[in-house]
ZASE-552702 format. One record per atom (N, C-alpha, C, O): residue number from 1; x, y, z; atom name. Coordinates in steps of 0.2 Angstrom, whole numbers, padded with zeros to 4 digits, always signed. Layout:
{rolo NUM, {X, Y, Z}, CA};
...
This chain:
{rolo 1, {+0040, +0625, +0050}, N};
{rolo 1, {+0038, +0632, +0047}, CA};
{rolo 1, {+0044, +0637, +0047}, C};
{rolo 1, {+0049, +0636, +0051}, O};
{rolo 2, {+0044, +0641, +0042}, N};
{rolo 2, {+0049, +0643, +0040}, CA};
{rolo 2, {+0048, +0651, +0047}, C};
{rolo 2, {+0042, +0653, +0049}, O};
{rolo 3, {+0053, +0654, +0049}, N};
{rolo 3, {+0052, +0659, +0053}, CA};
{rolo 3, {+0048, +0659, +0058}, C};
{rolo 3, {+0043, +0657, +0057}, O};
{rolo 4, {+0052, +0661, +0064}, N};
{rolo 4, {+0049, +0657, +0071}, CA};
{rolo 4, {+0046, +0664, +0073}, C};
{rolo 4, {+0046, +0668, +0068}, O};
{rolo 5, {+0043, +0666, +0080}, N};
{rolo 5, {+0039, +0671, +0082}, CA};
{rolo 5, {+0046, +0676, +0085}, C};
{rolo 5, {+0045, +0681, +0089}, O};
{rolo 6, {+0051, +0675, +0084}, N};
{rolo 6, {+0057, +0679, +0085}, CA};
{rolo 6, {+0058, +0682, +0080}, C};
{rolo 6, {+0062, +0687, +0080}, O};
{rolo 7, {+0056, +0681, +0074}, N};
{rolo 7, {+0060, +0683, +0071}, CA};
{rolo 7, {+0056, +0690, +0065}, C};
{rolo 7, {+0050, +0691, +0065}, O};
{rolo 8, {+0060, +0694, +0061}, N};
{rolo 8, {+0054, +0699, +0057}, CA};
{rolo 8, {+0050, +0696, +0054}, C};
{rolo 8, {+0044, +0698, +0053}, O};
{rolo 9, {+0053, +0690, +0051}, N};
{rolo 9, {+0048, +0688, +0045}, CA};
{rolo 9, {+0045, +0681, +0046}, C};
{rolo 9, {+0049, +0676, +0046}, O};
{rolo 10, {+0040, +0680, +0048}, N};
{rolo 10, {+0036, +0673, +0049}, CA};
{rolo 10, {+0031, +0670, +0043}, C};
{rolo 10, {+0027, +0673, +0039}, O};
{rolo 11, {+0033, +0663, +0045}, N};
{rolo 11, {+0028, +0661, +0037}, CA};
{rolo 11, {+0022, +0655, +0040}, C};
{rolo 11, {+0022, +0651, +0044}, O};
{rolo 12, {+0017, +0657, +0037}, N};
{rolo 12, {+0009, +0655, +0039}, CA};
{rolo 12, {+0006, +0652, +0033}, C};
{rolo 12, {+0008, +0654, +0027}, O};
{rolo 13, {+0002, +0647, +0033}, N};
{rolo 13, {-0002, +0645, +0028}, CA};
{rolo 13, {-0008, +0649, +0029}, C};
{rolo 13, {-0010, +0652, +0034}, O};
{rolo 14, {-0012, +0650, +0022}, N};
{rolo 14, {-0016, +0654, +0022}, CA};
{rolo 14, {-0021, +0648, +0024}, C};
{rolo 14, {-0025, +0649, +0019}, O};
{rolo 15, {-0022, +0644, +0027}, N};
{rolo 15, {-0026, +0639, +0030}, CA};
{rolo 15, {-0026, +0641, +0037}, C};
{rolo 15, {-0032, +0643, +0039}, O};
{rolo 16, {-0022, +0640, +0041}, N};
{rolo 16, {-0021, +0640, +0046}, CA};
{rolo 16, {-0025, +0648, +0052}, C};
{rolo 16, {-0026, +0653, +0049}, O};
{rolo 17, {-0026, +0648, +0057}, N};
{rolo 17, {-0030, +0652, +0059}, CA};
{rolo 17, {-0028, +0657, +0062}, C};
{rolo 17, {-0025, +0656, +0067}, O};
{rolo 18, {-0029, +0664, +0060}, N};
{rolo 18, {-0026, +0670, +0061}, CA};
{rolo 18, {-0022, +0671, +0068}, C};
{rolo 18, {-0023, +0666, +0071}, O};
{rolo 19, {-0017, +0675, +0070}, N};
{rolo 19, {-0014, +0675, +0077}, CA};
{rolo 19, {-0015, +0682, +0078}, C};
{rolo 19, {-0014, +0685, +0073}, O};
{rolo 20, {-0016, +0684, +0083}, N};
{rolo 20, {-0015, +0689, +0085}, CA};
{rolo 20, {-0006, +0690, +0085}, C};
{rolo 20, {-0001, +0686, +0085}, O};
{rolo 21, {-0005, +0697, +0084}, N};
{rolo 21, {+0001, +0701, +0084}, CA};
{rolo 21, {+0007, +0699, +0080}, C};
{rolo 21, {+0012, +0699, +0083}, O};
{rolo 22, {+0007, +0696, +0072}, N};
{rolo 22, {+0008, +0694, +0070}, CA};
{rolo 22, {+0011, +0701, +0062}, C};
{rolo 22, {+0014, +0699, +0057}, O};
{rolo 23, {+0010, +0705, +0063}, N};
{rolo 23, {+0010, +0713, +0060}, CA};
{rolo 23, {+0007, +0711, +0054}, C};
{rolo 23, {+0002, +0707, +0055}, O};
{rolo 24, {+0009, +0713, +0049}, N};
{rolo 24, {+0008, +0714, +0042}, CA};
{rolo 24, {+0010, +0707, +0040}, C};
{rolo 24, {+0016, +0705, +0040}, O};
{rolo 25, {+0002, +0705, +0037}, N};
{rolo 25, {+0000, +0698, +0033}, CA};
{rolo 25, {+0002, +0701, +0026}, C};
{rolo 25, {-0001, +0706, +0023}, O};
{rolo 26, {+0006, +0697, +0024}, N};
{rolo 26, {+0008, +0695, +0015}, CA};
{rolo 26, {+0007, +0691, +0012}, C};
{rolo 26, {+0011, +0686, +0012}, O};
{rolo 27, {+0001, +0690, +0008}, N};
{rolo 27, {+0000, +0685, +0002}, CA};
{rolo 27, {+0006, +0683, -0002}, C};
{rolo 27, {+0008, +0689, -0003}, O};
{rolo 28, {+0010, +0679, -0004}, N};
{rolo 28, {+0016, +0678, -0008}, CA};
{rolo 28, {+0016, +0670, -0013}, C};
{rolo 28, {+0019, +0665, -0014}, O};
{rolo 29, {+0008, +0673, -0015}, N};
{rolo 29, {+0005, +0667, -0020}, CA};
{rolo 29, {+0003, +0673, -0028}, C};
{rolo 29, {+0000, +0678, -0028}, O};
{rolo 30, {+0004, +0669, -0033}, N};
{rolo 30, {+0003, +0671, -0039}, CA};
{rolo 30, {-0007, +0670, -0038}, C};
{rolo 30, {-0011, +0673, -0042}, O};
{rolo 31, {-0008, +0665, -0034}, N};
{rolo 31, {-0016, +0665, -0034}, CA};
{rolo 31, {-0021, +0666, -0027}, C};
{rolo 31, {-0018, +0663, -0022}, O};
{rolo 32, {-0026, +0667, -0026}, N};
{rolo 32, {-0030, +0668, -0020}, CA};
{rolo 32, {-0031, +0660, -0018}, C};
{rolo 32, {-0033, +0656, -0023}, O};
{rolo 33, {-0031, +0659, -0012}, N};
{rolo 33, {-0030, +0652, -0008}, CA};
{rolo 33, {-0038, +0650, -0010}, C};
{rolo 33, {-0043, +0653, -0009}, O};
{rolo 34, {-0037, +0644, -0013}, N};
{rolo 34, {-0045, +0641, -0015}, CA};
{rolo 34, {-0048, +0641, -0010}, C};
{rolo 34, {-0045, +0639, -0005}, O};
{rolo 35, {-0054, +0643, -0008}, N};
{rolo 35, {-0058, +0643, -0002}, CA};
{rolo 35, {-0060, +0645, +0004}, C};
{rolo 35, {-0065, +0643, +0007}, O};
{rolo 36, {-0053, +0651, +0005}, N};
{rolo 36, {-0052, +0658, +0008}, CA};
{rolo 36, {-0057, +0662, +0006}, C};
{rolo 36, {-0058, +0663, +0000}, O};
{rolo 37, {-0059, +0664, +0010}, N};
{rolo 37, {-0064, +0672, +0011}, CA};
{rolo 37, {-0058, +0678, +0011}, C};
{rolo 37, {-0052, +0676, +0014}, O};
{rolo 38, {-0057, +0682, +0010}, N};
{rolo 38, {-0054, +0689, +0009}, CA};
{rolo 38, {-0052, +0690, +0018}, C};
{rolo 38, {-0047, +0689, +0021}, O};
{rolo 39, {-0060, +0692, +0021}, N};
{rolo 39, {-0060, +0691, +0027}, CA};
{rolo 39, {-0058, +0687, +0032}, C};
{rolo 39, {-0057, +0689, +0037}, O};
{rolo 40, {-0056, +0679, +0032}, N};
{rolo 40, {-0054, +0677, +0035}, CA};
{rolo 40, {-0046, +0672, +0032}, C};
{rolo 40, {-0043, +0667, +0035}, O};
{rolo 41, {-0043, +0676, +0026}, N};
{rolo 41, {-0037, +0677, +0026}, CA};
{rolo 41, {-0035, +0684, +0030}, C};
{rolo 41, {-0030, +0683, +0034}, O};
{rolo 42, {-0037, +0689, +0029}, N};
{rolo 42, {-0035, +0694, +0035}, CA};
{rolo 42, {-0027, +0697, +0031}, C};
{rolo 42, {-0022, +0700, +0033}, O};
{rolo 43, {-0030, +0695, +0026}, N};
{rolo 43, {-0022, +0699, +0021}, CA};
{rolo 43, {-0021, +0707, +0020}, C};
{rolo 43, {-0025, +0712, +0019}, O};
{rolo 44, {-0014, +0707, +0021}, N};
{rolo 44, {-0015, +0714, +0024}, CA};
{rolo 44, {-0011, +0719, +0015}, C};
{rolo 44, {-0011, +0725, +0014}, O};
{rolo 45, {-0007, +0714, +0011}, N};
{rolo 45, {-0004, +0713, +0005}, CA};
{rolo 45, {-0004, +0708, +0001}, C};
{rolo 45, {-0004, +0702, +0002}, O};
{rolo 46, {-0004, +0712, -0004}, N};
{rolo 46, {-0004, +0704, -0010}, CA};
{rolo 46, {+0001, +0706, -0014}, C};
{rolo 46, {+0000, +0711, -0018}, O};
{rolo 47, {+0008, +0702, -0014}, N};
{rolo 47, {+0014, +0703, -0019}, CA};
{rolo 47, {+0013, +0699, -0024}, C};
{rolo 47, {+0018, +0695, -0025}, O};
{rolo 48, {+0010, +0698, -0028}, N};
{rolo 48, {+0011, +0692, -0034}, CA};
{rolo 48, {+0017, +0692, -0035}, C};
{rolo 48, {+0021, +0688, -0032}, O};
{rolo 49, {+0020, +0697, -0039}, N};
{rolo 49, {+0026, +0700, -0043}, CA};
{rolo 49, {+0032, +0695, -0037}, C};
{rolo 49, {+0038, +0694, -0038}, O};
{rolo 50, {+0029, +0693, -0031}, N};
{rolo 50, {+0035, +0690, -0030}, CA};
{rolo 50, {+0037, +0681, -0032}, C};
{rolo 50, {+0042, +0678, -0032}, O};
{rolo 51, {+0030, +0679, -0033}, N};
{rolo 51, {+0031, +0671, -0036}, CA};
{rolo 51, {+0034, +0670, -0043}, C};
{rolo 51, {+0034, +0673, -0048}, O};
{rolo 52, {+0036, +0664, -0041}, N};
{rolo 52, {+0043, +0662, -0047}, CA};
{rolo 52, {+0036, +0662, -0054}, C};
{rolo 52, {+0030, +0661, -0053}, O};
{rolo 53, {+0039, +0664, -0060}, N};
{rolo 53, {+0036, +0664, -0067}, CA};
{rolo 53, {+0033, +0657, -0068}, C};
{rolo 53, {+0035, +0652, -0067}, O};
{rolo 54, {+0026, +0660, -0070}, N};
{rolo 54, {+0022, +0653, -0071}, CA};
{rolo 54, {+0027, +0647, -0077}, C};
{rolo 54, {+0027, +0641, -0079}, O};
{rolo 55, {+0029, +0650, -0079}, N};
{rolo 55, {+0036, +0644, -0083}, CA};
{rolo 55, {+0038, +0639, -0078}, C};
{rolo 55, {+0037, +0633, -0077}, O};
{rolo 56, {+0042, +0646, -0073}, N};
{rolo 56, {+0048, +0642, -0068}, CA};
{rolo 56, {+0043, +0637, -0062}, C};
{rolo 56, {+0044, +0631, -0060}, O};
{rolo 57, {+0037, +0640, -0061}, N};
{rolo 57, {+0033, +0636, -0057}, CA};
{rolo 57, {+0030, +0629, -0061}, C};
{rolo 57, {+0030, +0624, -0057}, O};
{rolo 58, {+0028, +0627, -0066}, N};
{rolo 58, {+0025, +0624, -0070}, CA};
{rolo 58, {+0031, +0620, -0070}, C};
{rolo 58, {+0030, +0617, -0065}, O};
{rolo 59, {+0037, +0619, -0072}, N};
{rolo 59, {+0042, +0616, -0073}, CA};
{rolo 59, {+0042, +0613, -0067}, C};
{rolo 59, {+0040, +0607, -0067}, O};
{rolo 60, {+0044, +0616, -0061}, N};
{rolo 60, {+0046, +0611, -0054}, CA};
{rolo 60, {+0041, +0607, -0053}, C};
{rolo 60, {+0042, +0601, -0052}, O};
{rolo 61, {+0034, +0609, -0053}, N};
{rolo 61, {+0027, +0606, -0052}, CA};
{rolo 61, {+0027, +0602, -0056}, C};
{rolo 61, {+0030, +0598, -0052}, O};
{rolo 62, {+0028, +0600, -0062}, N};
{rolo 62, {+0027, +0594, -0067}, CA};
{rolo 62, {+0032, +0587, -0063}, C};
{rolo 62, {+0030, +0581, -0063}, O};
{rolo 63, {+0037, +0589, -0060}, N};
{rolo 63, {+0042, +0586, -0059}, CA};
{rolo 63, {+0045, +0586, -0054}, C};
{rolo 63, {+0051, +0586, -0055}, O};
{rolo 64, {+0044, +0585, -0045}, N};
{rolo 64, {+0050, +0589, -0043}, CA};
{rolo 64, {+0054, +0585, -0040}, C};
{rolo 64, {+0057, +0587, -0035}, O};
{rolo 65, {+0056, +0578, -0044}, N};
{rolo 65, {+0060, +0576, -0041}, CA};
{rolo 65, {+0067, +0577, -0043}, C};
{rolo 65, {+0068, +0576, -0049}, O};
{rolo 66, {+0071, +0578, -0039}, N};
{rolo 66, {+0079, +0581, -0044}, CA};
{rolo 66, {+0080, +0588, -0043}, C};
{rolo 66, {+0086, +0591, -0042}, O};
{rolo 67, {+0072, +0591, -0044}, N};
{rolo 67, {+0074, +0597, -0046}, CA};
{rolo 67, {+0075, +0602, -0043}, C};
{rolo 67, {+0075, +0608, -0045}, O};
{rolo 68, {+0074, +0601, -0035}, N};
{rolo 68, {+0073, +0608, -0030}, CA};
{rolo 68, {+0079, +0612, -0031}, C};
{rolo 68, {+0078, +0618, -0031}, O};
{rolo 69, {+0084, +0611, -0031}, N};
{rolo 69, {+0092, +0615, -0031}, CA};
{rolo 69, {+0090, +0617, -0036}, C};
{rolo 69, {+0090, +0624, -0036}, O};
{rolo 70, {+0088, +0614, -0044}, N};
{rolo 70, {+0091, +0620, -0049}, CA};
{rolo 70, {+0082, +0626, -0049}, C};
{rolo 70, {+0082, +0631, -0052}, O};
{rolo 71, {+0078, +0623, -0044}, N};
{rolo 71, {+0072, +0626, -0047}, CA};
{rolo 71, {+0074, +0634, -0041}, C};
{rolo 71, {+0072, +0640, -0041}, O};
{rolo 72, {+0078, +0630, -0035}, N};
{rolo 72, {+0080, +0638, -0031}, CA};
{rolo 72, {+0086, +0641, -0036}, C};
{rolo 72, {+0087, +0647, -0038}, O};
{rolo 73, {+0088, +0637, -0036}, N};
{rolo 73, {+0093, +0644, -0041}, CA};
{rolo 73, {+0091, +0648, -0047}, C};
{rolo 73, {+0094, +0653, -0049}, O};
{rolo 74, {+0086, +0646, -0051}, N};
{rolo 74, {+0083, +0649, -0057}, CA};
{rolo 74, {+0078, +0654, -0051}, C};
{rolo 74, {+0081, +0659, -0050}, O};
{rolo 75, {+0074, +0653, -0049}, N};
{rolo 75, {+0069, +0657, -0043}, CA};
{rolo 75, {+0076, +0662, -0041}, C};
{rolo 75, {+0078, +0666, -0045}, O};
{rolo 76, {+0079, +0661, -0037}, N};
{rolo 76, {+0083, +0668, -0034}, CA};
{rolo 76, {+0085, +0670, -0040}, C};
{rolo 76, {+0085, +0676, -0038}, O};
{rolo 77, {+0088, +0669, -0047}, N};
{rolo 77, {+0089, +0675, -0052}, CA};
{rolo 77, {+0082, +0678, -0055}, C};
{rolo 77, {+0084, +0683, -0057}, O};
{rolo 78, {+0075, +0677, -0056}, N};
{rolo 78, {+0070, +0680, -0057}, CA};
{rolo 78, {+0069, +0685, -0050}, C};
{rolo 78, {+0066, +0691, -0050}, O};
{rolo 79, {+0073, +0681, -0045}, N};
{rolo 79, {+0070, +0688, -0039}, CA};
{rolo 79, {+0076, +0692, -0040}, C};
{rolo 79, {+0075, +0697, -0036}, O};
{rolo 80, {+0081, +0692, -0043}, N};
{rolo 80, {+0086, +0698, -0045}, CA};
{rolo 80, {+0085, +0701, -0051}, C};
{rolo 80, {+0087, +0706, -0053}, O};
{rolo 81, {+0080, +0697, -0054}, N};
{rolo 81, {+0076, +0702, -0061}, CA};
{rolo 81, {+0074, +0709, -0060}, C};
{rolo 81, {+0074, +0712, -0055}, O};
{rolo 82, {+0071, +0712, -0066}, N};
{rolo 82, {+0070, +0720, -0065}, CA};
{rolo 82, {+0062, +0718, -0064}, C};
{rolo 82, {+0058, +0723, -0062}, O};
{rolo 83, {+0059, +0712, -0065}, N};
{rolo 83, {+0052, +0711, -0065}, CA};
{rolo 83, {+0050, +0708, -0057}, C};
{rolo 83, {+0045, +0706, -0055}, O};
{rolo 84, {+0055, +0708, -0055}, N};
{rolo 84, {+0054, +0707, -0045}, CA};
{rolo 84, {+0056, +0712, -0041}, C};
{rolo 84, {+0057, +0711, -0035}, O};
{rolo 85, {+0059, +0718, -0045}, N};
{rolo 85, {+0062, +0723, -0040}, CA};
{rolo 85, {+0057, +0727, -0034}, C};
{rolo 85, {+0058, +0729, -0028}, O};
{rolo 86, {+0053, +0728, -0039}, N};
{rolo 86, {+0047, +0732, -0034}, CA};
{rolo 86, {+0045, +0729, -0030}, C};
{rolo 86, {+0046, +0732, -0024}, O};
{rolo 87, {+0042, +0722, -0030}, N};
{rolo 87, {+0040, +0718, -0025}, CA};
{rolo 87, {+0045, +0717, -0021}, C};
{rolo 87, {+0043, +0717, -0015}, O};
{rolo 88, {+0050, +0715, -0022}, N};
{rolo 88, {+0056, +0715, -0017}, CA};
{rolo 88, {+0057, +0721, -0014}, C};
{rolo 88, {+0059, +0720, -0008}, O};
{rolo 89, {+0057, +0726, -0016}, N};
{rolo 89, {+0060, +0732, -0012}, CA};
{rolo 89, {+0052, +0734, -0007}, C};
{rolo 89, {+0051, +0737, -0001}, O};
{rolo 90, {+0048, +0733, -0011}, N};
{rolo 90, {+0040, +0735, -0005}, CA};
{rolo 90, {+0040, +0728, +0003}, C};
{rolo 90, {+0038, +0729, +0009}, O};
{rolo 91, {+0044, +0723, +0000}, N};
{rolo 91, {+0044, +0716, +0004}, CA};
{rolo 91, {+0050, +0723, +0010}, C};
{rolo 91, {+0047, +0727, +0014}, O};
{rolo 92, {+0055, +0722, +0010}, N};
{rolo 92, {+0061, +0725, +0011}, CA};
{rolo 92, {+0056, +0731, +0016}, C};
{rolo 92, {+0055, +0729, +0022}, O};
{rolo 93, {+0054, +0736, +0014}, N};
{rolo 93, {+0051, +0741, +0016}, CA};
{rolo 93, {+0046, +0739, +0023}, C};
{rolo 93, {+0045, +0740, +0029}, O};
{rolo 94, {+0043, +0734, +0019}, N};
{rolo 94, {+0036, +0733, +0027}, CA};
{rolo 94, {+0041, +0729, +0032}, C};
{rolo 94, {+0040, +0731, +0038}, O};
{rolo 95, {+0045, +0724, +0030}, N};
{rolo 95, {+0050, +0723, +0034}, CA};
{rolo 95, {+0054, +0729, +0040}, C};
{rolo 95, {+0055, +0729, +0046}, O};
{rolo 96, {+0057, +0733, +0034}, N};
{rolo 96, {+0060, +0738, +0038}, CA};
{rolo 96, {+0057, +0743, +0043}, C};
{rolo 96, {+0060, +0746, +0048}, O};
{rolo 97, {+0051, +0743, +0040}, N};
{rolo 97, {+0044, +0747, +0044}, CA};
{rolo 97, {+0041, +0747, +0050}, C};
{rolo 97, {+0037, +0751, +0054}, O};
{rolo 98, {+0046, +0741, +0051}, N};
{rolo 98, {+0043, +0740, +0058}, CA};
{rolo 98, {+0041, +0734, +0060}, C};
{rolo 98, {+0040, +0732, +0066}, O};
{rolo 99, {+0039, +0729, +0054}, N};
{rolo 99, {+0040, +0722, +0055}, CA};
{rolo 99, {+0034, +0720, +0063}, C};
{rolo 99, {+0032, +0724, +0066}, O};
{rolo 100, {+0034, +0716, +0063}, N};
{rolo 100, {+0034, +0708, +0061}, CA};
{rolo 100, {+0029, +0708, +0054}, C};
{rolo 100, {+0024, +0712, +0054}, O};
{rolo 101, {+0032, +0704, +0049}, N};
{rolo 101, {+0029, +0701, +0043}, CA};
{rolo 101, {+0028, +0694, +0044}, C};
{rolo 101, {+0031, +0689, +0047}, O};
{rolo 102, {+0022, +0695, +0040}, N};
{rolo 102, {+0020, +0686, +0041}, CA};
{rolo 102, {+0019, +0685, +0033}, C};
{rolo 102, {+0015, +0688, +0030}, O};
{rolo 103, {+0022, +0681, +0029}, N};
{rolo 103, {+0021, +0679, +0023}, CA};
{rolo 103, {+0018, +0673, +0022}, C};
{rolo 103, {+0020, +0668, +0022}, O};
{rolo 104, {+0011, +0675, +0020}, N};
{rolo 104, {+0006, +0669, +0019}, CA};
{rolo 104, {+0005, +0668, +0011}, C};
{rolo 104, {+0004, +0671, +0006}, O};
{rolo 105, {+0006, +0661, +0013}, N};
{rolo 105, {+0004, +0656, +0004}, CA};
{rolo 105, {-0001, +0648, +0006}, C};
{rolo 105, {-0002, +0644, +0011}, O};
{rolo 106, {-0002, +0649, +0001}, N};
{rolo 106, {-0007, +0641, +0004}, CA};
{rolo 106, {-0003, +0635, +0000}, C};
{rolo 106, {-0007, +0630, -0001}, O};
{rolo 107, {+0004, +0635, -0002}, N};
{rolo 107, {+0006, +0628, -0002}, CA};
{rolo 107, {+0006, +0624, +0004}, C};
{rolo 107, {+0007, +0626, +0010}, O};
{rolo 108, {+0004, +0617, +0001}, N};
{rolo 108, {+0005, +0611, +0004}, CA};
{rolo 108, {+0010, +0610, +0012}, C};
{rolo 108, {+0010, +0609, +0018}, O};
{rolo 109, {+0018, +0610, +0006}, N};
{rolo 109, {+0020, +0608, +0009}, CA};
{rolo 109, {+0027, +0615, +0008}, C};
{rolo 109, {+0031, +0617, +0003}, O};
{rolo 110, {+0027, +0620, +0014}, N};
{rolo 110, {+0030, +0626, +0014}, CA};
{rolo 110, {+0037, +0623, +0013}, C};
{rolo 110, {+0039, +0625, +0008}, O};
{rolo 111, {+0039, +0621, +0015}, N};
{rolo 111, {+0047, +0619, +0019}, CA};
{rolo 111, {+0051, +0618, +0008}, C};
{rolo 111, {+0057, +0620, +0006}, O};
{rolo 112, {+0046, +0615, +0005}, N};
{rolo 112, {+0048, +0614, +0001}, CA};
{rolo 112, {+0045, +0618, -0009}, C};
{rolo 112, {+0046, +0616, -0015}, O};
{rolo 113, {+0041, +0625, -0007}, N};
{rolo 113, {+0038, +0628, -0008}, CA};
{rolo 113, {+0045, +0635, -0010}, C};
{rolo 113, {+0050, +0635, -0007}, O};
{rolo 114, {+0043, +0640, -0015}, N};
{rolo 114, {+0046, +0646, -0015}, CA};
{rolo 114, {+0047, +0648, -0009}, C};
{rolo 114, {+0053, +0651, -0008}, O};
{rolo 115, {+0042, +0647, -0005}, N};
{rolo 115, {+0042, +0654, +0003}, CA};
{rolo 115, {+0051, +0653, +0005}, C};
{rolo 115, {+0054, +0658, +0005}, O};
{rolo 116, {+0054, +0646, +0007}, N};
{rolo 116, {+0059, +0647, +0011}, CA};
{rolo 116, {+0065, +0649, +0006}, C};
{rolo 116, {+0070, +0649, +0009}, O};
{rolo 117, {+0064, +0651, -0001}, N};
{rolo 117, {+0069, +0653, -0005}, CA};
{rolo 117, {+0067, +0660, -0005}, C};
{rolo 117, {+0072, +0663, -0007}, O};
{rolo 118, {+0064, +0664, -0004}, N};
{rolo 118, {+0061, +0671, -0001}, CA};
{rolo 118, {+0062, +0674, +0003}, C};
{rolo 118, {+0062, +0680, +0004}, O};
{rolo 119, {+0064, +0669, +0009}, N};
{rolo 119, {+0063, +0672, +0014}, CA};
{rolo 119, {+0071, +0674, +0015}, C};
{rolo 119, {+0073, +0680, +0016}, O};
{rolo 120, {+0075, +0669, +0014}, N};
{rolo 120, {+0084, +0669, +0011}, CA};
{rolo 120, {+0083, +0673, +0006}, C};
{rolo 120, {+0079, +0676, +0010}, O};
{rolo 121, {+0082, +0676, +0002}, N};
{rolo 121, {+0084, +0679, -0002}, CA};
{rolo 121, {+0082, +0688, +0001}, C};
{rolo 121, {+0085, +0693, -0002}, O};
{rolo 122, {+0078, +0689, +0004}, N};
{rolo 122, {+0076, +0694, +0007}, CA};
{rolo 122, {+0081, +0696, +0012}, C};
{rolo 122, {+0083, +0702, +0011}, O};
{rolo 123, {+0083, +0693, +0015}, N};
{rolo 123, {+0087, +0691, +0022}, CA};
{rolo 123, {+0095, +0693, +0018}, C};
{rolo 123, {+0099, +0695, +0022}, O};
{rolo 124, {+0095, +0692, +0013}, N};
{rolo 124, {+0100, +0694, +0010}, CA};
{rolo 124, {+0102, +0700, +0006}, C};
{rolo 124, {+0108, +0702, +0005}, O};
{rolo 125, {+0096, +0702, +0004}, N};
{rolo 125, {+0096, +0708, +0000}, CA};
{rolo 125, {+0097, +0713, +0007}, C};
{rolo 125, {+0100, +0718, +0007}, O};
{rolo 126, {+0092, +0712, +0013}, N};
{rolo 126, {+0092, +0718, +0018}, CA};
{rolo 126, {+0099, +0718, +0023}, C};
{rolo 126, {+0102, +0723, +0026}, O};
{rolo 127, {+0101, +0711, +0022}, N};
{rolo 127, {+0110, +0713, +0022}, CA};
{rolo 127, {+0115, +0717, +0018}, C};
{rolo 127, {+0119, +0720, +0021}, O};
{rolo 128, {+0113, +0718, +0011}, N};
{rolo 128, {+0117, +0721, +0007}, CA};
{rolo 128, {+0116, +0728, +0006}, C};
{rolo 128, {+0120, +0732, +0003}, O};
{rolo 129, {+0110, +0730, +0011}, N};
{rolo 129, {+0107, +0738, +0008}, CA};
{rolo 129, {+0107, +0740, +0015}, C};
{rolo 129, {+0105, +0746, +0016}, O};
């Protein structure tokens, strides 16, 4: 799992079963977790705006073998776009705010998923500002 319990920003399946003291839960899916109750996601946000473009997603998904390096490289210039700015700057904000963030998605398999290209890329932006 990407982001250990040291750290501001930790990552959860929206499966897996709430924790206590975990700060401000982040949805960081383009869709609501099939079979999730609102209630017992316990989402405290929902950034769509920060999932890679149903193109760029649709592309990797079709195929991903090969393709993870160039599908993180196209995904970090959409999150330098002017249509992930907001989203990134509110991500940036709840972090700065006081943190811990927990960025919940219900992919399969995170390690290999947007989340850990979000997470570096966040981690980097709050370095430059």
């Amino acid at each position: 799992m990407v982001g250990s319990v040291s750290e501001p920003v930790r990552v959860r399946r929206a499966y897996d079963p709430v924790e206590d003291g975990v700060g401000t839960r982040v949805l960081v899916d383009r869709l609501w977790p099939r079979g999730v109750s609102k209630e017992r996601a316990a989402v405290d946000v929902w950034l769509k705006d920060l999932t890679p473009s149903n193109e760029l997603r649709s592309w990797y998904h079709h195929d991903r073998t090969g393709r993870h390096a160039e599908f993180v490289e196209r995904y970090r210039a959409e999150l330098d776009d002017t249509a992930h700015t907001e989203a990134v700057e509110r991500l940036v904000e709840l972090v700065r705010d006081g943190g811990p963030v927990t960025l919940i998605t219900a992919a399969k398999d995170v390690a290999d998923s947007h989340v850990p290209v979000l997470v570096d890329h966040l981690k980097h932006v709050m370095k430059r500002t």
